[in-house]
C-alpha positions as CSV (number, residue, x, y, z in Angstrom):
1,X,-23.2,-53.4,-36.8
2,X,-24.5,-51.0,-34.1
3,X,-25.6,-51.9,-30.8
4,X,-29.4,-50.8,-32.0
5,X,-29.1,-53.5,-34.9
6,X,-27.6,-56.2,-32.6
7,X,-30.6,-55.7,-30.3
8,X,-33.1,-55.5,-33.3
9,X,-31.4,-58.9,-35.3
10,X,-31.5,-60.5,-31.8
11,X,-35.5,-60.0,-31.0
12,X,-36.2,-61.0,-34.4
13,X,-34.5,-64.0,-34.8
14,X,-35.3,-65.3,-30.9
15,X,-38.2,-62.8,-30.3
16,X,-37.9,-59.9,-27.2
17,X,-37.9,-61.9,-24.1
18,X,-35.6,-65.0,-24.8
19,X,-33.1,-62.7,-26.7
20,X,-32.5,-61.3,-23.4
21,X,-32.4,-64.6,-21.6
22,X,-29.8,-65.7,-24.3
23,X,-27.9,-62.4,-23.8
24,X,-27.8,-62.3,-20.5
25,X,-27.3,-66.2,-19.5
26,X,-25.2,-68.0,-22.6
27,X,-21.7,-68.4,-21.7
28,X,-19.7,-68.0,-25.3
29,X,-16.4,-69.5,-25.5
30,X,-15.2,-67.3,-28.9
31,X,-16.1,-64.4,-26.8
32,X,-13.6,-65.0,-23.7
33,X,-16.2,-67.1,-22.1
34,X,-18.4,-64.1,-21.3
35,X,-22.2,-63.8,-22.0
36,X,-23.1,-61.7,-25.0
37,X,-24.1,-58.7,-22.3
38,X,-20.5,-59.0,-21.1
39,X,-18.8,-58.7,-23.9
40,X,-20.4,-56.3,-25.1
41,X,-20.0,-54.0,-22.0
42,X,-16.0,-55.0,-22.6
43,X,-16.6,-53.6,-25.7
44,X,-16.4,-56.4,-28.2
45,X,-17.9,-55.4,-31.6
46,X,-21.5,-55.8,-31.8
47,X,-21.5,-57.8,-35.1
48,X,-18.6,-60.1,-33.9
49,X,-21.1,-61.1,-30.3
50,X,-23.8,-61.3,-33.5
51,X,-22.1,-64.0,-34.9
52,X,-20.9,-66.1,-31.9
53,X,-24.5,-65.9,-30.9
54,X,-25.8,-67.3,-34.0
55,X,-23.0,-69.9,-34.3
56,X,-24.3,-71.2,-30.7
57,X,-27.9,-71.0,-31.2
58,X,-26.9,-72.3,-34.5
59,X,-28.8,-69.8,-36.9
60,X,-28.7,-70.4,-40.2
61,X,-26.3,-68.6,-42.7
62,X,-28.6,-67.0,-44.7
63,X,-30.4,-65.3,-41.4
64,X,-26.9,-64.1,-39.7
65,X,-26.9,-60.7,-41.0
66,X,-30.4,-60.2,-39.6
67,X,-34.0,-61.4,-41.0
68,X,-34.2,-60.2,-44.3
69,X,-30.8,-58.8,-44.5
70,X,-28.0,-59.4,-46.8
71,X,-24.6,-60.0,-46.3
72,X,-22.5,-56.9,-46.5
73,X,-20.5,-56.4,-49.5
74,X,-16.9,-57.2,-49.4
């Protein structure tokens, strides 16, 4: 996942503004206990913030690859 695709999953599942908010404010405990913003900075995989993002906010599996997205292939 690139940082572009991160940002663009995150406005559309929690729309521009509160995708932000959540970014910039939610403390996540898989990621260190850093916010989203600062892990990524640290340089901690976009899709792996993706995912502890959605397992906080709890998304829904079938939306955790992005709105209309499907799973990548293994």
């Amino acid at each position: 996942m690139r940082l572009s695709e991160f940002w663009q999953a995150m406005s559309d599942e929690f729309g521009d503004a509160y995708a932000k908010s959540i970014a910039r404010d939610l403390v996540l405990t898989p990621l260190r206990d850093r916010t989203a913003e600062q892990a990524l900075r640290d340089g901690v995989p976009a899709r792996e913030v993706w995912l502890a993002l959605c397992e906080a906010m709890d998304v829904p599996e079938n939306r955790r690859y992005g709105v209309g997205q499907l799973p990548p292939k293994e």
